[in-house]
C-alpha positions in Angstrom: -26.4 24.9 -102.4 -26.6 25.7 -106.0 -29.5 24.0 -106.5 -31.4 26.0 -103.4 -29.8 28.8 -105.5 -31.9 28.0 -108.4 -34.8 27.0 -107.0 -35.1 30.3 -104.8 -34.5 33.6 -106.4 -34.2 32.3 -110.1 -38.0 31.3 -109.8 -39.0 34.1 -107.7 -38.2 35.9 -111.1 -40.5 34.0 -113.5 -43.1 34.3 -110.4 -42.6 38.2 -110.6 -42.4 37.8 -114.9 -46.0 36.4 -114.9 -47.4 39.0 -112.1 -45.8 41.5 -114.6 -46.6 39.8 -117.9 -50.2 38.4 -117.0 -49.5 34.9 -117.9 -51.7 32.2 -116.2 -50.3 29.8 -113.6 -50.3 26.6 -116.2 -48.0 28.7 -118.2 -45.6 29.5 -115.7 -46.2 24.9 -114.4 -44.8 24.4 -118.1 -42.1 27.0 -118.5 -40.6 25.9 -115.1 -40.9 22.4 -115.6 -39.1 22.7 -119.5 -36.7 24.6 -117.4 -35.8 22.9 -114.8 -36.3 18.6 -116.4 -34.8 19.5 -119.6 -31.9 21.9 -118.0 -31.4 18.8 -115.8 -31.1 16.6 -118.1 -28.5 18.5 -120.0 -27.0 19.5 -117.2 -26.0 15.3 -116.1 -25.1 15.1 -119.7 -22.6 17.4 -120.3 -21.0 17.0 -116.4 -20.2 13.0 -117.1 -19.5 13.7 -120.4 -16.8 16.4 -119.9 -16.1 15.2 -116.3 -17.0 18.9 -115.3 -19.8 21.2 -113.5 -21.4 22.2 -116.2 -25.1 23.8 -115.0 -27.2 24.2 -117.7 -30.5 26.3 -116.8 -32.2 29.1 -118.5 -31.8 33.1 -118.9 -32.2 34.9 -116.2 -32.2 38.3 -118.1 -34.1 36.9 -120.9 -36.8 36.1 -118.3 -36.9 39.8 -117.5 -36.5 40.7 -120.8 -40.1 38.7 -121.2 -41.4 40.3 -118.6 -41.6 44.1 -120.5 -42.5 42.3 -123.7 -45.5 40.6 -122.5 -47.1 43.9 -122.1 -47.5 44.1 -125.7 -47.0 40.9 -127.2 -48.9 37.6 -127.0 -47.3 34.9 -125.7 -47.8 33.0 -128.6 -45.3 35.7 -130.6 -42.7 35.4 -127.9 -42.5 32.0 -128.1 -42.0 32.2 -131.9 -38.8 34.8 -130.4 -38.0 31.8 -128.4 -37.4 29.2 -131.8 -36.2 32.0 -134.1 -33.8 33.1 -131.2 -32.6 28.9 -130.9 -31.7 28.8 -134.9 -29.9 31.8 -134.5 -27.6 30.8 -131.6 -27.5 27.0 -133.4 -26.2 28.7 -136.2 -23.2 30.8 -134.2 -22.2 27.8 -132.8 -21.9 25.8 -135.4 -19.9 27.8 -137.5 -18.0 29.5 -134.7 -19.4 32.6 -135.0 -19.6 33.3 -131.2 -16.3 35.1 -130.5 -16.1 36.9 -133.2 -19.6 38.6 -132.3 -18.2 38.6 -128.8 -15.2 40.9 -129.6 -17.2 42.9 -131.9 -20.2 44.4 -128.9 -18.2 45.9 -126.4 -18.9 44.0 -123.5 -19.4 47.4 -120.9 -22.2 48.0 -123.4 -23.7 45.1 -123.3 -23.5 45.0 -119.4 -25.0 48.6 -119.4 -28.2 47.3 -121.4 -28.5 44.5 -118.7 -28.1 46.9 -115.9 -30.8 49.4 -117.3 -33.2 45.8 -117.8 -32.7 45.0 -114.1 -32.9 48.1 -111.7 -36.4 48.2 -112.2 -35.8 44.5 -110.2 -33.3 46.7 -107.8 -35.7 49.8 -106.9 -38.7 46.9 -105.8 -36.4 46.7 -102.7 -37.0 50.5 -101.9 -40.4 50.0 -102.8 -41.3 47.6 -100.5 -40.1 49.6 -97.7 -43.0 51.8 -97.9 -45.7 48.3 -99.2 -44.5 46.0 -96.0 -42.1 47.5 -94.2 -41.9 44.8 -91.3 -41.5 42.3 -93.9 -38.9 44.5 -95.8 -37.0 44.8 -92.6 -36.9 41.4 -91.5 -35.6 40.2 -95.3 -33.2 42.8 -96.0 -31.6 41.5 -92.7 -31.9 37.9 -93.5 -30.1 39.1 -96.1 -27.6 41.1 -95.7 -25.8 38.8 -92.3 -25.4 35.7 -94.7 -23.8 38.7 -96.9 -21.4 40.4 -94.8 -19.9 37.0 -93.0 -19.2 34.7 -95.7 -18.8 31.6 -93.4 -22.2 32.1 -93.0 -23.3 33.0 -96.5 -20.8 29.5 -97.7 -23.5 27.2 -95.7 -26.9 29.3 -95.8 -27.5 31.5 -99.3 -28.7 35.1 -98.7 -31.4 34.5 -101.0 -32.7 31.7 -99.0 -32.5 33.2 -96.1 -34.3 36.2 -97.3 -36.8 33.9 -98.4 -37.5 32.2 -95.0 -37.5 35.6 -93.4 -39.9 36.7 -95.5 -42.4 33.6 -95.1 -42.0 33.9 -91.8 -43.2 37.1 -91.4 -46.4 36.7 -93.4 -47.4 33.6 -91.5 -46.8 35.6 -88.4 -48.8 38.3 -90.1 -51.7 36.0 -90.9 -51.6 37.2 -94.6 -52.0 33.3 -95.5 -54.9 32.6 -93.2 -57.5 31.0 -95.5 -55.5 30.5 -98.0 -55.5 27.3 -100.0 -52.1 25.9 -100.1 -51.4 23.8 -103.8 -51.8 19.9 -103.7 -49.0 17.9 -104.4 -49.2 17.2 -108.2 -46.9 15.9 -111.2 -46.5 18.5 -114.1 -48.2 18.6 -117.1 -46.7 20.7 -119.8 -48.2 22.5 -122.4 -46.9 22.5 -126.2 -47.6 25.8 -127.7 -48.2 26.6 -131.3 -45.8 29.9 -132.2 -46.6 33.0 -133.7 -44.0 34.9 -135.7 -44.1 38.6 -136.1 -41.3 41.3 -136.8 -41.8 43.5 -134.3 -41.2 40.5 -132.1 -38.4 39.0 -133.4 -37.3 42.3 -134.2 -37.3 43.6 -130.2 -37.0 40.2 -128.8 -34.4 37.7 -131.2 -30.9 39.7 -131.0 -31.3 40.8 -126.9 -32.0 37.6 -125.8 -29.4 36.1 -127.8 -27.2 38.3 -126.4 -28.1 37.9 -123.0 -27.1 33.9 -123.1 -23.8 34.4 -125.3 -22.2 37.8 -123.5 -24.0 37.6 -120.2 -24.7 34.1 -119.2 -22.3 32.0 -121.3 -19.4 34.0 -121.1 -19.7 34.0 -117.2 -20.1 30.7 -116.6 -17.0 29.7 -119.1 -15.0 32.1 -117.4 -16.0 30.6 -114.2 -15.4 27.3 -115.4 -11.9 27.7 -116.8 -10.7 30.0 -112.9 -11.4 26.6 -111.5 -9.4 24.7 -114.0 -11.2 23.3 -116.5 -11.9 24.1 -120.4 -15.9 24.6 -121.4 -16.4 22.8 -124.8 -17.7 26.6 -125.3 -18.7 25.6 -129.3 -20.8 22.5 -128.2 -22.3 24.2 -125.4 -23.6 27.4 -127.7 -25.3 24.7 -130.5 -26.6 22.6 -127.4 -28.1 26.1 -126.3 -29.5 27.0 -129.5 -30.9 23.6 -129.9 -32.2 23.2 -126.0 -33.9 26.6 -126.9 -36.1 25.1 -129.7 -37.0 22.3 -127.0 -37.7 25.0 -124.3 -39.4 27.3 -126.4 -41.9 25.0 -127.5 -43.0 24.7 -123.7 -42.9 28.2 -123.1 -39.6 28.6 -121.2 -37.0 31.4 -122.1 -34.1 30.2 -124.2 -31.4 28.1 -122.3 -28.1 29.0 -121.1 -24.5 27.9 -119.0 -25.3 29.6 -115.5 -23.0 31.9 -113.7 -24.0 31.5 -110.2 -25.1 27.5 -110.3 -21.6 27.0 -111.6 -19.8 29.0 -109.2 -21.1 27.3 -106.4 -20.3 23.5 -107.5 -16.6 24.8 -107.9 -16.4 25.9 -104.4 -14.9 22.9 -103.1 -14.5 19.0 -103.4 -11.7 17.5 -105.6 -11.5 19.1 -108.8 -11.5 15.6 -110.5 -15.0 14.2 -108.5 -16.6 18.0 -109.2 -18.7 16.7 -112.1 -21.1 14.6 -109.8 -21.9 17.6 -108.1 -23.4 18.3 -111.7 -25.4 15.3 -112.2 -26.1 15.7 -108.6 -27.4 19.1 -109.6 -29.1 17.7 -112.4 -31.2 15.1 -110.7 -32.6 17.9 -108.5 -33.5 19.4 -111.0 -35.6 17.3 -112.9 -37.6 16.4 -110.2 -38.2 20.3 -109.0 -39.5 20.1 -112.5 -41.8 17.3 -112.8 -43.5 18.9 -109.6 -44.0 22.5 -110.6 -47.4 22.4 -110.2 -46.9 22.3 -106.5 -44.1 25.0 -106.4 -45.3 27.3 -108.8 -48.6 27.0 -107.5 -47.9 27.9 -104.0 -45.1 31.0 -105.1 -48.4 32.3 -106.5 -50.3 32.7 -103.5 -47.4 34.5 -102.4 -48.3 38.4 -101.7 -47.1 40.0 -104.6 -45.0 42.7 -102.2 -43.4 39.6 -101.4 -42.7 38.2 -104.6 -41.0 41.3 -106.5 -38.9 42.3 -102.9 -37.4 38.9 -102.5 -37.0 38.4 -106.6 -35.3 42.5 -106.5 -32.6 40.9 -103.8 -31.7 37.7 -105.9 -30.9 40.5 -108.9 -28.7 42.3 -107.0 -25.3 40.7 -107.4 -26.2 40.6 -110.9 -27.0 44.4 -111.3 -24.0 45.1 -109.4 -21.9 43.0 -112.0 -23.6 44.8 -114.3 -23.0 48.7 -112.9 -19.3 46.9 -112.4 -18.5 45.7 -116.1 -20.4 48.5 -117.9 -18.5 52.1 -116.4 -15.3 50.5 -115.3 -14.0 51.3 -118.9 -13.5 54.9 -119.5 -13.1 54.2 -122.7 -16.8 53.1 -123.4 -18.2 54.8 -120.5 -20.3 57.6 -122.6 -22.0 54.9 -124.5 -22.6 52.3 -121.5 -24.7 55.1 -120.2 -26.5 55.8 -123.2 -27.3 52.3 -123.9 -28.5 51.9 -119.9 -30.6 55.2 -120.5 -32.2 53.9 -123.4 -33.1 50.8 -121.8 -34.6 52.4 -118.4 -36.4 54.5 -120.7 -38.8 51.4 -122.0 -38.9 53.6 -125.0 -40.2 51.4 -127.8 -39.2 52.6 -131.9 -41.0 50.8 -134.8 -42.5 48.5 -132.3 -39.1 47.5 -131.1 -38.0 47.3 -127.5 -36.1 49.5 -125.3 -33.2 46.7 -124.9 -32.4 46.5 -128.5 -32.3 50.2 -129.4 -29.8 50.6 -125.9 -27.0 48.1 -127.5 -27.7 50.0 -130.7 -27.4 53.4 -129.7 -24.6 52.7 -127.5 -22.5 50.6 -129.9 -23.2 53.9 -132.1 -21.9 56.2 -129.9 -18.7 54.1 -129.0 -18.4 53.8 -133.0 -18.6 57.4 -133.0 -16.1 58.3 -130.2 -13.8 56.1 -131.5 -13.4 57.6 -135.0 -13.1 60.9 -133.3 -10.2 59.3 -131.3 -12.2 60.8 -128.1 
């Protein structure tokens, strides 16, 4: 199940990145399958290692991140965000940096910039409504039984649902009449050469580190220790920063400890055998990977209605985290909403993204408030 997790809405969002992003198709063949075999491949190491689940992917909001940035950067300059962004988070681990940044954001600000980078995701639900509203029906129902009965949702994920709803309603449709389905083929990734800029590494380096430590790590080591276990949290964020530099160079968004993958491989089994269902994970993985030709290929001749509607429902439970974490504190409320205004806003300031300057101007404004005792 985790693994039809990943495979499903996690790569409907690169799918929707590259739409958004104009990448071409051998771009998103090489960044799924340094995603996916190397991901794998740290993923069996660390489970038998640690004799734990520990599902080792890439960013989800860094990929949407990318997807903004793209519009004005080359690919080559967000790849050099990529390596730049790797060091940094190398460097946090190794000298234990990482909590002490992690007490110092606030994380209802943090959560606030990530809710403001994925309702855009969110309103391509509404959207689609109006684009394909057969098609809208049928997924947002597919979706939402799985949802509301968990004994159902335990065996069949909404997302995957949604996504054979959603299939089967443009085969019924004929939308895919005449269209060439991908043949079968084995991956072959490109190494990119990167290109270092400020105003990339200055809209891209600190959001997207920020996105793995606060919003990915931190979930999946909180979800980790619930089911019992302790995350080597230090050796994971240098194995991050270093996987990043290995990713990066093949055009994937930096690496991360997953929240949902994780969650679902501690949903039963003895607690003790749990780590196979990592290498198990792992395995899967690596050979989604080596075949992303095939399966990038054929999310690509996808209708593109299709695409952003079934990658806006996969967001969801994330954005709703998000909403969740970022105005339950009254306390930072005022500057949660600034820094999720700024970020809607796609306002860029000295060539640097929305995302940066809505963790700085809320982090200001809690400052602020909090030396006014307000």
């Amino acid at each position: 199940m985790a693994w039809l997790f990943a495979i499903s809405g996690p790569v409907v969002i690169i799918l929707a990145v590259r739409r958004q992003g104009g990448l071409r198709p051998e771009d998103i063949s090489s960044w799924v399958f340094a995603a996916f075999v190397f991901g794998g491949v740290l993923t069996m190491i660390f489970s038998y290692i640690f004799r734990q689940p520990i599902a080792i992917m890439w960013t989800i909001p860094g990929a949407v991140l990318i997807g903004g940035a793209l519009q004005h950067l080359s690919f080559a300059e967000v790849i050099g965000a990529y390596l730049v962004c790797g060091v940094f988070m190398t460097f946090l681990g190794v000298t234990g940096l990482v909590a002490k940044i992690m007490a110092a954001i606030p994380m209802p600000i943090v959560m606030a910039m990530v809710a403001g980078v994925f309702l855009p995701f969110g309103l391509n639900i509404i959207t689609a409504f109006e684009e394909a509203t057969m098609m809208a029906v049928a997924m947002v129902a597919a979706f939402a039984i799985p949802t509301a009965i968990p004994s159902i949702g335990r065996v069949l994920p909404p997302v995957l649902c949604a996504l054979a709803a959603g299939t089967a309603s443009i085969i019924y449709s004929g939308q895919m009449s005449g269209v060439e389905i991908p043949s079968l083929a084995i991956a072959e990734p490109i190494l990119y050469t990167p290109v270092f800029t400020l105003r990339a590494l200055g809209e891209l380096v600190i959001p997207l580190a920020v996105t793995v430590i606060a919003a990915q790590n931190a979930q999946g080591f909180v979800i980790l220790r619930q089911a019992g276990f302790e995350p080597p949290e230090n050796d994971l964020t240098v194995t991050c920063g270093l996987g990043s530099l290995l990713f990066g160079i093949f055009g994937s968004v930096p690496t991360c400890v997953t929240g949902p993958a994780n969650a679902i491989l501690n949903t039963s089994g003895a607690k003790e055998r749990r780590y196979m269902a990592g290498v198990i994970f792992g395995l899967l993985a690596i050979m989604f990977g080596i075949f992303s030709p095939f399966t990038t290929g054929l999310g690509l001749v996808l209708p593109a209605v299709f695409i952003n509607l079934l990658g806006g429902l996969a967001m969801l439970g994330v954005l709703q985290g998000a909403f969740t974490t970022a105005f339950d504190n009254p306390a930072h409320a005022l500057g949660a909403l600034v820094s999720f205004l700024v970020t809607l806003s796609g306002v860029a300031i000295l060539n640097v993204g929305a995302p940066f300057w809505g963790l700085a101007f809320g982090y200001a404004v809690t400052l602020l408030l909090r030396r006014r005792g307000a």
